[in-house]
N, C-alpha and C positions, 0 to 999 in steps of 0.2 A: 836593812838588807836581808835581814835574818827573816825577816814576814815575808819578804817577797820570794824566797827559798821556799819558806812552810807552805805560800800558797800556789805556789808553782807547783813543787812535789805532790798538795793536795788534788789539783785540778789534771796532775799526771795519771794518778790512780782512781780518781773517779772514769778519765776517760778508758785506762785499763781494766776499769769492773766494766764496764759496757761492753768494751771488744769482748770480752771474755763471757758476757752476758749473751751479746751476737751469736760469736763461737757456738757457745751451746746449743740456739736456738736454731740453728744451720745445721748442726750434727742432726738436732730432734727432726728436724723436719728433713735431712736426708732420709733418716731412719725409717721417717711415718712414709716417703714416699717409695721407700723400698719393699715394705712391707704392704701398702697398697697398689703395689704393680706385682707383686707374688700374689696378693689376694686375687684379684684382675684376672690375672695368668686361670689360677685354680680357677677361678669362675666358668671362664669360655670354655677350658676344657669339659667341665662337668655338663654347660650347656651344649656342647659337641656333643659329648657321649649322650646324653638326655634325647638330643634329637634324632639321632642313629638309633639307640633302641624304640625310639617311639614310631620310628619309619618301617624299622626291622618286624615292630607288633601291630603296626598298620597292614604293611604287606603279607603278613601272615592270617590276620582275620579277614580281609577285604574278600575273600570268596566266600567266607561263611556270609558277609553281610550281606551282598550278594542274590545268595541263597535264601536268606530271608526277605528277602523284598519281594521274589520270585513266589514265595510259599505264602507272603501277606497278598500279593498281587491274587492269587489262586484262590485264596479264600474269599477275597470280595467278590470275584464268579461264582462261586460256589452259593455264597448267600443271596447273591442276586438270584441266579438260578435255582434256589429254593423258592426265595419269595415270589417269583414269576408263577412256580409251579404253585404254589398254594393260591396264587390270585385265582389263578383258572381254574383249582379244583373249586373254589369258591363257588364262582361263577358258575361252575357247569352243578355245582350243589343247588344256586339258586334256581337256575334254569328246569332243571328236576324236580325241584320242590314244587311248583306250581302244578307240574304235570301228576306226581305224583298226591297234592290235595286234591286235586279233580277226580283222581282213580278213586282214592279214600272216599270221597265224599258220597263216589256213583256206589260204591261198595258197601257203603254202611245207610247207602239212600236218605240224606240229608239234603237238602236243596239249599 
């Protein structure tokens, strides 16, 4: 009777180190979920604030950007419009050249 006492009380305290083992691991992992819904929390806040100042410095640059698209739009006229102009003084360079070898040539009487 006496072994069946030792094994009874034995198989008592094994199944008490286990609740107690449980216990713990239910506290830990309240803990860990506590501490990652405060992580969580901090998180979305900083991405709130992250996306307000990135709105905030959107809305503030968006006329200079703008501006420059307006000022790049102007320059591709502008270089168009040069190179327009150079084609034609080209042209009216080539056009004269012929006239002006003819002049040369009656002037210095070479045939």
């Amino acid at each position: 009777m006496s072994d069946e006492k030792d094994n009874a009380h034995e198989s008592r305290s094994v199944i008490h180190r286990r609740l107690d083992e449980q216990a713990k691991q239910i506290a830990h992992l309240d803990t860990t979920m506590a501490i990652s819904g405060g992580v969580d929390a901090t998180l979305r806040e900083e991405i709130k604030s992250l996306t307000k100042t990135v709105e905030k410095n959107h809305e503030a640059v968006a006329p200079t950007l703008e501006e420059w698209k307006k000022m790049k739009t102007l320059g591709y006229g502008i270089s168009g419009l040069i190179a327009f102009a150079g084609l034609t003084i080209g042209g009216m360079i080539a056009y004269a050249s012929d006239g002006a070898v003819a002049a040369l040539r009656h002037w210095l009487k070479i045939n």
